[in-house]
VOVEX-232829 format. One record per residue (C-alpha): x negated, y negated, z. Coordinates in nm, 2 decimals. Example, Ala and Ser with C-alpha at 12.3 -4.5 7.8 and 13.67 -1.06 7.14 Angstrom:
2
<atom east="-1.23" north="0.45" up="0.78"/>
<atom east="-1.37" north="0.11" up="0.71"/>
***
This chain:
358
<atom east="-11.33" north="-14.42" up="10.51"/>
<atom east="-11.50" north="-14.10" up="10.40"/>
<atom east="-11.28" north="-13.80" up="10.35"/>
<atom east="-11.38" north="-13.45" up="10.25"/>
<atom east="-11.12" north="-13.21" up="10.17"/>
<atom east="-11.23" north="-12.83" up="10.17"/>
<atom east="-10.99" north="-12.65" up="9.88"/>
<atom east="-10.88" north="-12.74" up="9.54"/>
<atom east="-10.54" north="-12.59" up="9.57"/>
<atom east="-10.18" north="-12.72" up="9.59"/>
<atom east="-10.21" north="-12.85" up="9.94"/>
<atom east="-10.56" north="-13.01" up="9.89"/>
<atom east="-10.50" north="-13.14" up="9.55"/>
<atom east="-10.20" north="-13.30" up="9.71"/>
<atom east="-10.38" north="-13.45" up="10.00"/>
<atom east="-10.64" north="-13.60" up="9.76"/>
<atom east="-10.35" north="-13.76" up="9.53"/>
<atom east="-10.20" north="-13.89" up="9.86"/>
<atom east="-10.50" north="-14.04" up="9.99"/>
<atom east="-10.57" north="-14.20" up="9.65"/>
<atom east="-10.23" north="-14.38" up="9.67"/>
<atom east="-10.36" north="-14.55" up="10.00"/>
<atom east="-10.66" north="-14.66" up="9.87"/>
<atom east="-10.91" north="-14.34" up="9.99"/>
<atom east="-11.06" north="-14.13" up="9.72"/>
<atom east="-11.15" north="-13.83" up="9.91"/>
<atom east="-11.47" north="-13.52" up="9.78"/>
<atom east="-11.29" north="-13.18" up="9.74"/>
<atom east="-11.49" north="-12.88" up="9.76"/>
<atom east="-11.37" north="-12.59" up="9.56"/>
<atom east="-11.55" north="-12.20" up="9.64"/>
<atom east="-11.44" north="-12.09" up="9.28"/>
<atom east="-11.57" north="-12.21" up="8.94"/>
<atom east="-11.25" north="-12.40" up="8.84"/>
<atom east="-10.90" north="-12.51" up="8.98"/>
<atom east="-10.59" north="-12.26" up="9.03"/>
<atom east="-10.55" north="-11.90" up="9.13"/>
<atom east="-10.76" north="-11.64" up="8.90"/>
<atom east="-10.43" north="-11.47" up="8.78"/>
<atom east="-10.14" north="-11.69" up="8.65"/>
<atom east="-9.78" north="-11.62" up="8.81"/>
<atom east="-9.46" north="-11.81" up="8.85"/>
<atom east="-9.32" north="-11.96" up="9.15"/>
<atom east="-8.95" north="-12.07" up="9.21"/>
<atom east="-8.86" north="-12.37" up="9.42"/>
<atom east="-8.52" north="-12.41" up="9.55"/>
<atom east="-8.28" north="-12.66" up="9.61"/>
<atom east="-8.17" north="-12.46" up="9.92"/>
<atom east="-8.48" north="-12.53" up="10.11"/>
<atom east="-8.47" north="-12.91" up="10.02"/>
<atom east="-8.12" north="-13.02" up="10.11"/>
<atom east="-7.97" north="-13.27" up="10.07"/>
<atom east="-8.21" north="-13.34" up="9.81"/>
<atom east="-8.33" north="-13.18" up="9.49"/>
<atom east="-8.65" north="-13.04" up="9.48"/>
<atom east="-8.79" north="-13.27" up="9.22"/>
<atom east="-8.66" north="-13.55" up="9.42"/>
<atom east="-8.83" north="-13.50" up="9.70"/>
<atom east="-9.21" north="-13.44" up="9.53"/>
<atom east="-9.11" north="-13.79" up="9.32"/>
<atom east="-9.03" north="-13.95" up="9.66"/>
<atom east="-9.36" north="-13.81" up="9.78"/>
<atom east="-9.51" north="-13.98" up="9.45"/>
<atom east="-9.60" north="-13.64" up="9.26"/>
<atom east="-9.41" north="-13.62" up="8.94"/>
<atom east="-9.45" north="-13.25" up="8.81"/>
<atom east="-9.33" north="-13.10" up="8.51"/>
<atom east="-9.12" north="-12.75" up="8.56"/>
<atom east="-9.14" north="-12.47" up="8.31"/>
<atom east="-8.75" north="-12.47" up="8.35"/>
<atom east="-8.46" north="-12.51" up="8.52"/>
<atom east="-8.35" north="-12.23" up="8.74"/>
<atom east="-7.95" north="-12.16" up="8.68"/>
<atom east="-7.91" north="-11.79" up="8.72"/>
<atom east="-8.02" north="-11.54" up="9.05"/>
<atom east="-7.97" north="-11.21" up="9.06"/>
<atom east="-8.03" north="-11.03" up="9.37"/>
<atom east="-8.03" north="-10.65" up="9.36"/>
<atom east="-8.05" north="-10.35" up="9.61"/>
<atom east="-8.01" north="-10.03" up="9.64"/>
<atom east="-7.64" north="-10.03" up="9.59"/>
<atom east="-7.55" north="-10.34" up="9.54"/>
<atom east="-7.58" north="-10.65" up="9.31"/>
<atom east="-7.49" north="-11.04" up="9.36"/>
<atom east="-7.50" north="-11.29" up="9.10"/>
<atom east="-7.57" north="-11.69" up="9.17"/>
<atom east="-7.53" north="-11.94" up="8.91"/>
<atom east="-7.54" north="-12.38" up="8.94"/>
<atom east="-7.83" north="-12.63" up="8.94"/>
<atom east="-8.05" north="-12.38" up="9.21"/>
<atom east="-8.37" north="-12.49" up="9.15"/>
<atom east="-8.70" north="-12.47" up="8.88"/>
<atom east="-8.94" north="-12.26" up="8.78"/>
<atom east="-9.28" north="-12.34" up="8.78"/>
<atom east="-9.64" north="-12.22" up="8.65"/>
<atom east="-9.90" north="-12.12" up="8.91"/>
<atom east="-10.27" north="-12.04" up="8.85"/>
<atom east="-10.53" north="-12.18" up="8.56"/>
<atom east="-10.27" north="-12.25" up="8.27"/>
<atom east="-10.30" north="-12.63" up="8.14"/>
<atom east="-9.93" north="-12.65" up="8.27"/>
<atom east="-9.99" north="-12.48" up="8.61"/>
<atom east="-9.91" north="-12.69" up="8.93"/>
<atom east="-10.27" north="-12.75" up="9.03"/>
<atom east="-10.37" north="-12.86" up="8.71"/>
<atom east="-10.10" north="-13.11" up="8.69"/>
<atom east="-10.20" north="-13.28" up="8.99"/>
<atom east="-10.54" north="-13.25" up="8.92"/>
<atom east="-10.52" north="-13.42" up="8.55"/>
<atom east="-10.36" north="-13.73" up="8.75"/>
<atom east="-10.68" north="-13.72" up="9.03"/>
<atom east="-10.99" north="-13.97" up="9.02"/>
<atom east="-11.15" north="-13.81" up="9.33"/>
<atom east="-11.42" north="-13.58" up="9.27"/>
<atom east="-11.40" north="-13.22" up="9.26"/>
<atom east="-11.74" north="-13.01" up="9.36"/>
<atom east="-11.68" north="-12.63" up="9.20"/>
<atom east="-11.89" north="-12.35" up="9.32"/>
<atom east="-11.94" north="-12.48" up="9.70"/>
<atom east="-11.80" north="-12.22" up="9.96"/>
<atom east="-11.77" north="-12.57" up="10.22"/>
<atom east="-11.79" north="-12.50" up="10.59"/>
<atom east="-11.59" north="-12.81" up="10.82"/>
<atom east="-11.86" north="-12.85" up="11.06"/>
<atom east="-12.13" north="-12.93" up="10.80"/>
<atom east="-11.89" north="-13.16" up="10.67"/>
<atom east="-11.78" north="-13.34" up="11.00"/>
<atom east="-12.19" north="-13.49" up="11.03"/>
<atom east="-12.08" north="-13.65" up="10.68"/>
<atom east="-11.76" north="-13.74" up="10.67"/>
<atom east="-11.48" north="-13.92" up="10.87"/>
<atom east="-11.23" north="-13.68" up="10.90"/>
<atom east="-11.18" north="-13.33" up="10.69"/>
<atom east="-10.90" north="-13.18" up="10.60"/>
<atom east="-10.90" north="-12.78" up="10.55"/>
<atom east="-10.66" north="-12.67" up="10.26"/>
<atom east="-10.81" north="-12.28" up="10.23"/>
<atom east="-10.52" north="-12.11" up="10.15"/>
<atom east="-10.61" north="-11.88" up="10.42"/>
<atom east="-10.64" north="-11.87" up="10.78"/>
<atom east="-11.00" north="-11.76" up="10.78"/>
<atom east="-11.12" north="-12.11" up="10.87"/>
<atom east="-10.79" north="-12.19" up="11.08"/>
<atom east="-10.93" north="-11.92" up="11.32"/>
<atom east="-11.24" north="-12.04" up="11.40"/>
<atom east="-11.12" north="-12.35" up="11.55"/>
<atom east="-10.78" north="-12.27" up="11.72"/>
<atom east="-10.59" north="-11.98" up="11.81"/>
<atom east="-10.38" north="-11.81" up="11.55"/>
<atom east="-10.05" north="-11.60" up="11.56"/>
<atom east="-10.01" north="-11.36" up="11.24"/>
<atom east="-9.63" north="-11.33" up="11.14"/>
<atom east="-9.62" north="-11.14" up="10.87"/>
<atom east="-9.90" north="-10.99" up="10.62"/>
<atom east="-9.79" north="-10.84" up="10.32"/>
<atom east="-9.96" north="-10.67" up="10.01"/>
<atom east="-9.88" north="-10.80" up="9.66"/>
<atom east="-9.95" north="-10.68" up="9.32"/>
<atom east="-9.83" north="-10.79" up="9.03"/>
<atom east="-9.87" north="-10.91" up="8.61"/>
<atom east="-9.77" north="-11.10" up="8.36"/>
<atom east="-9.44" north="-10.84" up="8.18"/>
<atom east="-9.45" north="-10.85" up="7.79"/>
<atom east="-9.06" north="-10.91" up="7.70"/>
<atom east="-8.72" north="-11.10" up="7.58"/>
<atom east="-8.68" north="-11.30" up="7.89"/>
<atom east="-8.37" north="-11.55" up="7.98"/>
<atom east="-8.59" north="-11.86" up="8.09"/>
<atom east="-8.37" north="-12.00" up="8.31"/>
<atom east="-8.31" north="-11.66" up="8.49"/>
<atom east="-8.44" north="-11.48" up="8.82"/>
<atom east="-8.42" north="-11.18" up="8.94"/>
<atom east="-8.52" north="-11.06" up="9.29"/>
<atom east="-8.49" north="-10.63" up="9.44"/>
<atom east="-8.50" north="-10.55" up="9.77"/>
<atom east="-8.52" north="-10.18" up="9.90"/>
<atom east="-8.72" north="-10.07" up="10.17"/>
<atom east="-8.82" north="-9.75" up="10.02"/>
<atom east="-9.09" north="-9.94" up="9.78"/>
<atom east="-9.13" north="-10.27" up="9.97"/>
<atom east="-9.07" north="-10.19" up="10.33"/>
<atom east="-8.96" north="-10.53" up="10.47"/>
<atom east="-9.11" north="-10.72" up="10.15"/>
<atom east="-8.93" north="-10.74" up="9.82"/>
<atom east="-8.99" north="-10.73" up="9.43"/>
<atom east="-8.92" north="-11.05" up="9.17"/>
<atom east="-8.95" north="-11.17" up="8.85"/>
<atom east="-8.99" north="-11.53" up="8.75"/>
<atom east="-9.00" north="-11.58" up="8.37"/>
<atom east="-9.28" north="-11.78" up="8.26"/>
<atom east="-9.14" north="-11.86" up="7.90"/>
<atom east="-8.86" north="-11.63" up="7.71"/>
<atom east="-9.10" north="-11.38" up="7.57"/>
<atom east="-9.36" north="-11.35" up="7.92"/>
<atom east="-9.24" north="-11.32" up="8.27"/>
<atom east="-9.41" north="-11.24" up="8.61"/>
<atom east="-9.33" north="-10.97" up="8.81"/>
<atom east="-9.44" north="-10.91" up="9.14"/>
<atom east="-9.40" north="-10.68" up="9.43"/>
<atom east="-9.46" north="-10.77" up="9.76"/>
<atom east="-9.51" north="-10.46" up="10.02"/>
<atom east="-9.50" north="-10.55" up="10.38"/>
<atom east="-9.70" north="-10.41" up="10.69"/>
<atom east="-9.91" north="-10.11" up="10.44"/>
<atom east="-10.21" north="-9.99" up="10.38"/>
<atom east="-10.37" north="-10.12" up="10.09"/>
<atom east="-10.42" north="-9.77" up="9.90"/>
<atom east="-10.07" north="-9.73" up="9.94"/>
<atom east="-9.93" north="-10.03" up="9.72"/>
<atom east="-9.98" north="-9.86" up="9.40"/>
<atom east="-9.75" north="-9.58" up="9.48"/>
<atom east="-9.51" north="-9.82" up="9.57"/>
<atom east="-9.58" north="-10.01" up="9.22"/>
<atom east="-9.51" north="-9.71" up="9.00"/>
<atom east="-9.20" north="-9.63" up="9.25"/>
<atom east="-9.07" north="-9.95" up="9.21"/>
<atom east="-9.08" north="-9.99" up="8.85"/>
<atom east="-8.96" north="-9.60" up="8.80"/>
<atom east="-8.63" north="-9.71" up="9.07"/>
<atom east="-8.54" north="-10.03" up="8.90"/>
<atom east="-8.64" north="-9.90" up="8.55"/>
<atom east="-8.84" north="-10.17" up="8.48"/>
<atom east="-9.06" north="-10.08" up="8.17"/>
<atom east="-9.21" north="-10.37" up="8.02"/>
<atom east="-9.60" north="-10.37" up="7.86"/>
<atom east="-9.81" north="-10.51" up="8.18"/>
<atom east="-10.10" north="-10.74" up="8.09"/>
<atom east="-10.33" north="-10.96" up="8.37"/>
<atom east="-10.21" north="-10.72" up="8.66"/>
<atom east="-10.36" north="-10.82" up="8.97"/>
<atom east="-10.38" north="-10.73" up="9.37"/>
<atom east="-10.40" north="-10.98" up="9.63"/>
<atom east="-10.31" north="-11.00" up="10.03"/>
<atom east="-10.13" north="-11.25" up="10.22"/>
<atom east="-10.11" north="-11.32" up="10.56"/>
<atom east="-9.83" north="-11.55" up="10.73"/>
<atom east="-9.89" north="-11.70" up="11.05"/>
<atom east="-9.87" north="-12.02" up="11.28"/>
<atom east="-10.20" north="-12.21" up="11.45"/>
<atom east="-10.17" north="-12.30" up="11.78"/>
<atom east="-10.28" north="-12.67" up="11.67"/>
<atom east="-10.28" north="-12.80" up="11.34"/>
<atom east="-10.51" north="-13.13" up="11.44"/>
<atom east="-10.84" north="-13.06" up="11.59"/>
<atom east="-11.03" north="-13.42" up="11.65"/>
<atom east="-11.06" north="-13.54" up="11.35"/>
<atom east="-11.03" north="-13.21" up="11.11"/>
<atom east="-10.71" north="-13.13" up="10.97"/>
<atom east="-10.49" north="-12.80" up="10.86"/>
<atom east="-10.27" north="-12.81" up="10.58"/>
<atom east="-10.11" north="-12.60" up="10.36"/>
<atom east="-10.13" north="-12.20" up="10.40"/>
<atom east="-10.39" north="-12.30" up="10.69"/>
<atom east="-10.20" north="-12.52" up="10.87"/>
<atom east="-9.92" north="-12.25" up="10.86"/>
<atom east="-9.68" north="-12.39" up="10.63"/>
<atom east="-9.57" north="-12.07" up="10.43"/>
<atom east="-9.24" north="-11.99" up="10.49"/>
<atom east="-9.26" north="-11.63" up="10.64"/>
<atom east="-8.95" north="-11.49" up="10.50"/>
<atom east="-8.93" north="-11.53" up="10.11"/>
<atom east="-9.31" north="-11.70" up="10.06"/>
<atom east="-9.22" north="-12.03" up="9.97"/>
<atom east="-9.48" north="-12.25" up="10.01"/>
<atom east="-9.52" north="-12.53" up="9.73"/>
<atom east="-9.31" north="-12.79" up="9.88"/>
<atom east="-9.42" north="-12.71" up="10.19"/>
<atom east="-9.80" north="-12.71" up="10.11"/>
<atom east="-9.71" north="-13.04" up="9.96"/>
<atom east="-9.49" north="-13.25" up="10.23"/>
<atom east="-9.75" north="-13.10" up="10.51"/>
<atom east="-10.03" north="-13.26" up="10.31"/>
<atom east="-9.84" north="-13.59" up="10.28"/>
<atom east="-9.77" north="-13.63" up="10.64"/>
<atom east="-10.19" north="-13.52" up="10.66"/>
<atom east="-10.28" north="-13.82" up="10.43"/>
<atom east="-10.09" north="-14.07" up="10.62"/>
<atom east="-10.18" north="-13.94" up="10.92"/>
<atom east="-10.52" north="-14.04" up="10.85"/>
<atom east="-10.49" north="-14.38" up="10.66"/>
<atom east="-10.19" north="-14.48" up="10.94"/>
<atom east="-10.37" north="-14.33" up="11.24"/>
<atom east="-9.98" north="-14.16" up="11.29"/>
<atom east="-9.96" north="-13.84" up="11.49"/>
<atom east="-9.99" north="-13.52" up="11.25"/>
<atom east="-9.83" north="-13.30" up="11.48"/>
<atom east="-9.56" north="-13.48" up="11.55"/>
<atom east="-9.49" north="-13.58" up="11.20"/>
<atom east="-9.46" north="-13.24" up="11.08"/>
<atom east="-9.20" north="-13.14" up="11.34"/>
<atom east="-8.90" north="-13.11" up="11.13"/>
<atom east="-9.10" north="-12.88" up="10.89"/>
<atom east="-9.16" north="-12.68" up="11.19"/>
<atom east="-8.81" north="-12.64" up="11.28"/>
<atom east="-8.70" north="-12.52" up="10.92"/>
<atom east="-9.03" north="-12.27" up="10.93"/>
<atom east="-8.87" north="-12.12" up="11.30"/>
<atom east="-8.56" north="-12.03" up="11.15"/>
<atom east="-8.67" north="-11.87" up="10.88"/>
<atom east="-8.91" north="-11.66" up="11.12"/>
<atom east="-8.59" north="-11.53" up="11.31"/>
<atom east="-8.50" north="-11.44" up="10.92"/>
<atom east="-8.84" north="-11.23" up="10.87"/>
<atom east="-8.80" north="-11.11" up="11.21"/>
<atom east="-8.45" north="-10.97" up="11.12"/>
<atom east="-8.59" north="-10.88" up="10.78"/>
<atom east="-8.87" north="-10.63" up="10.98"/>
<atom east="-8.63" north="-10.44" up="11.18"/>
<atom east="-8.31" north="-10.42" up="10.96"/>
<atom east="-8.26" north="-10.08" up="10.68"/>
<atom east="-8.14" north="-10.14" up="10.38"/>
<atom east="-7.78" north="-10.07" up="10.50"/>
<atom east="-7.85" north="-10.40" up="10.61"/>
<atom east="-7.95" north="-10.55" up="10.33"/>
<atom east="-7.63" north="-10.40" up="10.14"/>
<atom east="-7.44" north="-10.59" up="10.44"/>
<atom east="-7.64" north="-10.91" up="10.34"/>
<atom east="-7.54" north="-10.87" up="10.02"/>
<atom east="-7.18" north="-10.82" up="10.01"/>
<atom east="-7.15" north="-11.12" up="10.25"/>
<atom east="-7.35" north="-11.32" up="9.98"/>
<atom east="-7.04" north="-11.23" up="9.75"/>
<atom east="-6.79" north="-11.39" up="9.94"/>
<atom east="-6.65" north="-11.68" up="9.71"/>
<atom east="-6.63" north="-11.95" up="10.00"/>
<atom east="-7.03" north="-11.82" up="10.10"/>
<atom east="-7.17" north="-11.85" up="9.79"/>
<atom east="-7.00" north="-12.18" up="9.78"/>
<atom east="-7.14" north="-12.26" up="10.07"/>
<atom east="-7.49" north="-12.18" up="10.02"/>
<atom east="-7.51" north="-12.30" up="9.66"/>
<atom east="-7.28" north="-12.52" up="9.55"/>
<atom east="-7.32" north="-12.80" up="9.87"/>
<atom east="-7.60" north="-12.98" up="10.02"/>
<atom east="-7.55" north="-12.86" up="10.35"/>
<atom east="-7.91" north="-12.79" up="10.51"/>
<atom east="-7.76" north="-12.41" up="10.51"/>
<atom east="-8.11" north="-12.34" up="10.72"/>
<atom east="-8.00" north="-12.50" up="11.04"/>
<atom east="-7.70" north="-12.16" up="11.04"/>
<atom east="-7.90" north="-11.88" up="10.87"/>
<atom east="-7.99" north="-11.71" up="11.23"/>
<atom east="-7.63" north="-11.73" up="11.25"/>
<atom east="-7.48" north="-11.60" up="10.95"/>
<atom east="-7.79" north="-11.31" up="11.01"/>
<atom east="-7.63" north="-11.19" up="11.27"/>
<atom east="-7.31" north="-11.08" up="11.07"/>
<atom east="-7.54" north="-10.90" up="10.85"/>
<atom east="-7.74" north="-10.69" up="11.03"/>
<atom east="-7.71" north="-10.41" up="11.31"/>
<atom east="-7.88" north="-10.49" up="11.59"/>
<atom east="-8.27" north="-10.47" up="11.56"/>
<atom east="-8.45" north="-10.14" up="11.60"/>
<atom east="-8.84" north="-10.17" up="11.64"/>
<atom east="-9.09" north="-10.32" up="11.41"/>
<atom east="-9.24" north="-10.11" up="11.16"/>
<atom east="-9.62" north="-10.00" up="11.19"/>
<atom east="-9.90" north="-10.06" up="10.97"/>
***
């Protein structure tokens, strides 16, 4: 069986360890000159979205053993007028981008399938060569071309790598509409003297994010020496299928970002896993990615709330988030808390006004 896998990224780098573990060693084709994203960044996973397992449980039960930069113990959540603080076992912090210890690189040190670098692949050349293909963009660029796509959110982010005294085990996350719109800022420490900070700006122009940069770190006071800043832009959204014949979406492609926070490494990972099997087991993709699915719809009801609420409302949010038996609730149990966000949403926010423009 011939697989070609276009994308060196989590998802596809993920599908081509899969694969190997069921006997298929896979060619993935890679645009850029070497694995990972240009600028290096950190990326929290949570426990919260894995319930009622841990994070690292799940990837080792997925046979992907990955090494975090840290544990993540303390979140601190901070708006306009308000301020929560979340301690426990929440989750780890990882490396993304070229780094030795970035998440790509991991799984690619532990790959025997070859990589091709420097080959911008297109899926139909590679459907008169291979068996099936799997497309791991990143992107829904290629997604488009071969079924019909609904944007959710598109955001635009820039960010750096902040020059400081860091707690390593600590993140903290702003959200205030005046700088972000409906998006938010964060900073994940990468080690206790570099962190990265990031702001992501929701439905704007992209001329108009470096205003919002300098307003955001003059309103949250944030002066740390910048270094690596970069600018990027992200677009959320869902394909109407994610198997076409035999060509495959996964990852960022397939739709498998989580449209309210970003979240997508665990994601991008289980949707490539169900991909792999899908194609060495002849299961149904589509139907084995259901359950992913349902978690991804409620946390579109919580962008969707996120769009059309003020930052009253997130000051709401907030305060409920302080409530002992909540906090308890949310952190402290492995209850999927996902399955009663829409609901608890509902005691946060007025009722929604419209959707802001572009």
């Amino acid at each position: 069986m011939k697989v070609g896998i276009i994308g060196a990224g989590i998802a596809g780098l993920s599908c081509a360890h899969f694969l190997e573990r069921n006997g298929v060693f896979s060619h993935v084709y890679e645009r850029n000159h070497r694995i990972g994203n240009l600028f290096t960044y950190g990326e929290i996973v949570l426990n919260l979205m894995t319930r009622p397992y841990d994070s690292l449980e799940i990837m080792n039960r997925m046979g992907i053993s990955l090494q975090p930069l840290s544990t993540l113990k303390r979140l601190v959540i901070k708006s306009p007028k308000n301020k929560v603080e979340i301690k426990g076992k929440l989750g780890y912090i990882f490396e993304r981008g070229q780094g030795e210890n970035s998440v790509e690189n991991q799984i690619a040190k532990n790959l025997t399938s070859k990589i091709f670098f420097n080959i911008n692949a297109n899926y139909e050349s590679l459907m008169k060569e291979y068996d099936h293909v799997v497309i791991a963009t990143g992107n829904s660029m290629m997604a488009k071309s071969i079924t019909e796509w609904e944007n959710i959110v598109s955001a635009s982010i820039k960010g750096g790598i902040a020059i400081g005294n860091f707690e390593p085990d600590t993140v903290y996350v702003w959200f205030d509409r005046s700088y972000a719109n409906s998006g938010f800022g964060y900073l994940v420490p990468l080690g206790p003297k570099k962190a990265s900070l990031v702001l992501v700006v929701t439905y704007s122009l992209k001329e108009e994010v470096e205003n919002m940069w300098q307003e955001f770190l003059s309103k949250e006071k944030i002066n740390f020496s910048m270094v690596e800043t970069f600018e990027s832009e992200l677009e959320i959204g869902m394909p109407r299928h994610r198997s076409i014949g035999k060509v495959y979406l996964v990852g960022n492609a397939g739709g498998f970002l989580d449209s309210a926070f970003g979240f997508g490494l665990i994601n991008s990972m289980m949707s490539s896993f169900y991909c792999s099997f899908s194609i060495v087991k002849g299961y149904n993709y589509e139907e084995k990615v259901l359950n992913l699915q349902k978690k991804l719809n409620n946390l579109r009801k919580i962008r969707e709330r996120m769009d059309t609420g003020t930052n009253e409302d997130i000051e709401r949010l907030i305060g409920l988030m302080k409530n002992p038996l909540v906090k308890t609730l949310v952190y402290n149990t492995n209850i999927d808390i996902f399955s009663y966000l829409p609901f608890f949403m509902k005691f946060g926010t007025k009722k929604p006004g419209k959707k802001p423009g572009l």
